[in-house]
C-alpha positions in Angstrom: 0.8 17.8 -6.9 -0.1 15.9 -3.8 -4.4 16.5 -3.7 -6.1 18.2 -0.6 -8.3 15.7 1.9 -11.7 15.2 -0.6 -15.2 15.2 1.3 -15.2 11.9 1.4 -12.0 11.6 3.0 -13.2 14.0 5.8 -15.9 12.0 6.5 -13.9 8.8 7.0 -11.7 10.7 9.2 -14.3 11.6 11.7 -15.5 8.0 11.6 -11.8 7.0 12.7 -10.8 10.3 15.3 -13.3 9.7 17.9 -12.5 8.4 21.5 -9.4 5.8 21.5 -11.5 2.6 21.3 -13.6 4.1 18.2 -10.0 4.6 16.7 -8.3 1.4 17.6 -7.5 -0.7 15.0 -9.2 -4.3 14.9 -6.7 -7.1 15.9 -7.8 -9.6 13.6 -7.4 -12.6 16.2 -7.1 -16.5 15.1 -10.6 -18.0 15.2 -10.9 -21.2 17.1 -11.6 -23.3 14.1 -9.2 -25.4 12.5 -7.6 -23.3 9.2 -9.3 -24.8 6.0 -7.0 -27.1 4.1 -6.0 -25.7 0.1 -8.2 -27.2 -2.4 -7.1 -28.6 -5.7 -8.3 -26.6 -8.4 -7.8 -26.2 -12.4 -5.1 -23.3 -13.0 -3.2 -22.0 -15.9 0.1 -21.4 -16.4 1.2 -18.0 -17.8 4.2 -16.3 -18.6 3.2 -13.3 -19.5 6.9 -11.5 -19.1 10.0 -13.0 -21.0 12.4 -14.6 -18.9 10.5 -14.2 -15.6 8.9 -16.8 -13.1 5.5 -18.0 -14.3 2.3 -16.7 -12.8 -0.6 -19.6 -11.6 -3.8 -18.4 -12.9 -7.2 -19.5 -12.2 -8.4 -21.4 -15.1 -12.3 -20.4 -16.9 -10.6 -17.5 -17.8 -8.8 -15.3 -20.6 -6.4 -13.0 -18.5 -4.3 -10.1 -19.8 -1.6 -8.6 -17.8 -2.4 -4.6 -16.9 0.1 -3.9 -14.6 2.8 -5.4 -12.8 6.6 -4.7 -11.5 9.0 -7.4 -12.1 12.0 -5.3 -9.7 14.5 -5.3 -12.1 17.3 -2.0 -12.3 18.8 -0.8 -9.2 16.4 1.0 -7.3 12.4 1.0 -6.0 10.4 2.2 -9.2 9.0 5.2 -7.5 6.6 5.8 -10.6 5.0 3.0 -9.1 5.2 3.0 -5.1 4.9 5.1 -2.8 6.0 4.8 0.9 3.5 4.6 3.9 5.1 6.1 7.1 1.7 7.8 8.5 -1.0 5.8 9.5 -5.3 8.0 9.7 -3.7 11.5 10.9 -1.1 9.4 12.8 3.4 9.4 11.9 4.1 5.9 12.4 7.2 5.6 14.4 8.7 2.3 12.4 7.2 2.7 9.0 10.8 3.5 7.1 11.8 4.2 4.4 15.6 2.1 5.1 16.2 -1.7 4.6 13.7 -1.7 1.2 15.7 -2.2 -1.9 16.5 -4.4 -5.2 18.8 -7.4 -5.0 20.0 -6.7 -8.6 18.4 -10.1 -9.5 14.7 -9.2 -10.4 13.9 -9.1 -6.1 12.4 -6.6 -3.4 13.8 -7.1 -0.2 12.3 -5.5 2.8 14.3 -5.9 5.8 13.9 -5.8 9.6 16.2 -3.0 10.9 16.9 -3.3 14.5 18.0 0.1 16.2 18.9 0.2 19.8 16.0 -1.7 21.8 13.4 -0.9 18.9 12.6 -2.6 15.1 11.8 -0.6 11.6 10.5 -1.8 8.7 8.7 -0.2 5.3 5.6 -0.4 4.1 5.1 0.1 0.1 1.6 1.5 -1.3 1.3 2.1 -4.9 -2.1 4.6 -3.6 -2.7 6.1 -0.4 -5.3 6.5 2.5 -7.1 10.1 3.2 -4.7 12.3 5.3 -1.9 10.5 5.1 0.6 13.0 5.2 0.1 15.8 7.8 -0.4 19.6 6.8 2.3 20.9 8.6 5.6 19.6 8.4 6.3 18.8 12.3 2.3 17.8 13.1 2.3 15.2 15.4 -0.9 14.0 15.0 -3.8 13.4 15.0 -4.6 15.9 12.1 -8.0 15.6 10.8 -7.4 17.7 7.1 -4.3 16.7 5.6 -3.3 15.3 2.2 -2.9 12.6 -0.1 -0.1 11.3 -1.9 -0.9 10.9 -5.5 -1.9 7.8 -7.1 0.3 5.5 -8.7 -1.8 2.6 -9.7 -5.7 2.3 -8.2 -7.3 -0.4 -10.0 -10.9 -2.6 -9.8 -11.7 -6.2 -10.0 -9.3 -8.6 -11.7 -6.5 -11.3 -11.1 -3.6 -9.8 -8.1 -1.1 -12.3 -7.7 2.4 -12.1 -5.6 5.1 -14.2 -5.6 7.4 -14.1 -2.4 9.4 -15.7 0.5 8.1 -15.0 4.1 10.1 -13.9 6.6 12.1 -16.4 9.0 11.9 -14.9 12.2 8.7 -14.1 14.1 7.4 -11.2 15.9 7.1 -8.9 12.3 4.6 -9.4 10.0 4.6 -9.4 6.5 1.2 -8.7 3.9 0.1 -8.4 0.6 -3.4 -6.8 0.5 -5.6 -3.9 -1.2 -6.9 -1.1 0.2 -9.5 2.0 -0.9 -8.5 5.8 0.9 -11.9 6.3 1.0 -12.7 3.1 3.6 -15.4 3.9 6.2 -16.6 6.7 4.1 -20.0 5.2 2.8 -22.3 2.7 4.8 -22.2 0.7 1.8 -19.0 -0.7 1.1 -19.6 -1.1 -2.5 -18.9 2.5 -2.7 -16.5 2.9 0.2 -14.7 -0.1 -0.8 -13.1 -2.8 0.9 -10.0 -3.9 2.6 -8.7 -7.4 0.8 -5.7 -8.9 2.6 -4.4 -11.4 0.1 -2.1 -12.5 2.4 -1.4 -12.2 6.2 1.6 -13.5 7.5 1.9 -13.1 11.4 4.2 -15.5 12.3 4.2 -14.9 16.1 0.7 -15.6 16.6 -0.3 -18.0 13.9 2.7 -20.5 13.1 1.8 -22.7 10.5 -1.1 -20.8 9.0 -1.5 -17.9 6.6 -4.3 -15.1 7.1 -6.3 -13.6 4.8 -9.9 -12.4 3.6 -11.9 -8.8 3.6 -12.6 -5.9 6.5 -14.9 -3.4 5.7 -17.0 -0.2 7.2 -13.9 1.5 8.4 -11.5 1.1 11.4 -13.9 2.8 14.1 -16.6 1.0 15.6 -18.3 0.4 12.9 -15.5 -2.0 10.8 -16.1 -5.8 10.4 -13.9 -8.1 10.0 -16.5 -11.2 9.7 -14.7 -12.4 6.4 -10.7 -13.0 7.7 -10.0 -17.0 7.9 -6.6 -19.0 8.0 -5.3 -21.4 6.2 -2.9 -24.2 6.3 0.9 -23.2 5.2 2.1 -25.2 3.1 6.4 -25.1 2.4 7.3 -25.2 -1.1 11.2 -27.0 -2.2 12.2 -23.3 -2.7 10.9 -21.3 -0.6 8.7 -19.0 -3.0 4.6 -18.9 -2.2 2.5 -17.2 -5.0 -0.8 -15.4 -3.4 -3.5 -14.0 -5.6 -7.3 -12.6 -5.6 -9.7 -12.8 -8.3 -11.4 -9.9 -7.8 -15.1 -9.9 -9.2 -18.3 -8.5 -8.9 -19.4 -11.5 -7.9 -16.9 -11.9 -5.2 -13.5 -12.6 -4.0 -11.5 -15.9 -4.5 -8.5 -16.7 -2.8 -5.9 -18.8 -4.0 -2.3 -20.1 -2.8 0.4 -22.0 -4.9 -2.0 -22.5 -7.3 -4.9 -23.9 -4.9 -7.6 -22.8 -3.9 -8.1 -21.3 -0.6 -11.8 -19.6 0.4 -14.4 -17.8 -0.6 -15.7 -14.2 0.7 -19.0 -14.1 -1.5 -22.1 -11.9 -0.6 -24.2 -11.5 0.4 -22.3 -12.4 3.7 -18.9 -10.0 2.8 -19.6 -7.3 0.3 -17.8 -6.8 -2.9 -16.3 -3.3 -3.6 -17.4 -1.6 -6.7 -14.4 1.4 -6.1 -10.4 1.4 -7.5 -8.6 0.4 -4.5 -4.4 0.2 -4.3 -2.1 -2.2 -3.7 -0.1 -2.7 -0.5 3.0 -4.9 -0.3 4.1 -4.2 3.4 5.4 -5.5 6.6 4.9 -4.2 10.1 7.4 -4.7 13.2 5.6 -2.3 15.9 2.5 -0.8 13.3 -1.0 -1.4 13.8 -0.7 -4.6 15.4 1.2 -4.3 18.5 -0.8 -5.7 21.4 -2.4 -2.6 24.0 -0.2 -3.1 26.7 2.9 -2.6 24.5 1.4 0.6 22.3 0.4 1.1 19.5 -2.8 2.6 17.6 -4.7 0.5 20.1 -4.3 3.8 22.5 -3.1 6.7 20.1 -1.4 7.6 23.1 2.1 9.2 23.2 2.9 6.3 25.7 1.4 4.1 23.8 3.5 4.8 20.8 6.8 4.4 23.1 5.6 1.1 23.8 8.4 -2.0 24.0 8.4 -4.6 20.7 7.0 -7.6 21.0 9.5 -10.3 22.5 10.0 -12.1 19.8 12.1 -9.5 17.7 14.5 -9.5 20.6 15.8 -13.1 19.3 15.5 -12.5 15.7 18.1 -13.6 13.5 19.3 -11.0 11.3 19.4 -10.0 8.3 15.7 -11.3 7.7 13.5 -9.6 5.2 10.4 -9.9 2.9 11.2 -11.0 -0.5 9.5 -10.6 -3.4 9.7 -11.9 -7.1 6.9 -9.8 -8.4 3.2 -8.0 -8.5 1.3 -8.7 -11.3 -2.5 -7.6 -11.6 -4.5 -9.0 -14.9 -7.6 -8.3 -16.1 -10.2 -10.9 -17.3 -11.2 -10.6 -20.8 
């Protein structure tokens, strides 16, 4: 049974239905410094499923393996993931359902759909945020009581790890990150939780660097977004990228192919102390498209109506998001 909007959840949804610039949702912008270089560090090498790729774990550390999908069978595990396609009391108008399935090999593909003049793509959450879904069936938004899709894995601290190909073509984006539903919620984001983007891929903006780091205090005016940084992308002779957090309460460690990438420690970027869930997603029109195009940066019916960015005009199709696996291990 899907679970009514929780106190807490009300709370962060005032914080987020205010006027439009309260609501907008940052644009994590490139910072003018150089992106930091990867930084050799130990790692081990696990196998911790039969017959699958390896995963690169940070070394100093006895990991066990908690929870993980490897994609094998025919279809999406949907004891496992749910779909976003709503967005804080808001339908998404690209979020799909379409284009995600299981190559039959052990790989996710999310694909870029391109209907008409306009691009979908989906968006997989294995959790979901406060009043998600809309009370009534045909709500257009914004609704401020709503409800939550049920759990299918929420989880705290540890090892998260991916292992993917990035899309081709720019203009979409594609992320691997964790999220709490009850963000914004608490002044302290040790209770509210954090959002951790793993990995941020926005090709059209960034070529040649990967995003990632933590956002916390909401998506109003009071979220922060101090602890986001790039680094330097790196090809590999196959294509396939591994992207992983150690998640502590001491802090968050980033790491890529096996290096080390940054550090969000506190006291500057707090640590979350809450079971957040895991998003593997990609956006083509979503929270990111500029103001003058639409998007949530006006909550506007125009805004939503908005044109893509230009660069999905000269995409090469098919192009998707691949991915090997998810894995999430706990440190003994």
């Amino acid at each position: 049974m899907r679970r009514l909007l929780t106190l807490v959840g009300l709370f962060a949804a005032l914080a987020v239905t205010g006027d439009a610039a309260a609501q907008a949702a940052p644009v994590k912008k490139k910072p003018a410094k150089p992106p930091v270089a990867l930084t050799e560090v130990p790692i081990t090498k696990a196998e911790p499923v039969a017959g699958r790729a390896a995963s690169l774990l940070p070394a100093g550390k006895t990991w066990k393996l908690v929870w993980n999908d490897e994609f094998d069978g025919a279809k999406l595990d949907d004891t496992k993931w749910n779909y976003r396609l709503h967005y804080w009391g808001y339908r998404s108008p690209t979020f799909t359902k379409e284009g995600v399935e299981l190559d039959g090999e052990g790989h996710l593909k999310m694909h870029l759909i391109r209907k008409g003049d306009d691009f979908y793509s989906g968006h997989l959450q294995t959790g979901g945020n406060t009043f998600d879904l809309p009370r009534e069936e045909n709500a257009a938004g914004p609704w401020l009581f709503g409800e939550k899709l049920p759990a299918k894995f929420m989880h705290k601290f540890g090892y998260y790890e991916i292992r993917c190909k990035l899309p081709k073509n720019d203009g979409w984006h594609a992320a691997f990150w964790l999220q709490s539903p009850s963000i914004g919620a608490h002044p302290d984001p040790k209770y509210a939780g954090v959002e951790c983007d793993i990995m941020e891929n926005y090709r059209q903006h960034t070529e040649g660097t990967i995003g990632c780091g933590n956002g916390w205090g909401g998506y109003g005016k009071e979220s922060k977004w101090h602890g986001h940084f790039w680094f330097n992308y790196e090809e590999t002779e196959d294509g396939w990228h591994y992207y992983g957090v150690d998640w502590s309460p001491e802090g968050y460690v980033f790491y890529a192919d096996g290096k080390l990438v940054g550090k969000q420690m506190p006291p500057k970027c707090p640590v979350s102390e809450v079971d957040q869930f895991i998003l593997v997603s990609t956006e083509c029109h979503g929270y990111h498209r500029s103001a003058n195009r639409g998007g949530l940066e006006s909550k506007s019916p125009a805004g939503w109506n908005g044109k893509p960015v230009p660069a999905l005009f000269d995409a090469v199709l098919p192009d998707c998001f691949e991915v090997d696996f998810v894995r999430v291990f706990d440190a003994q």
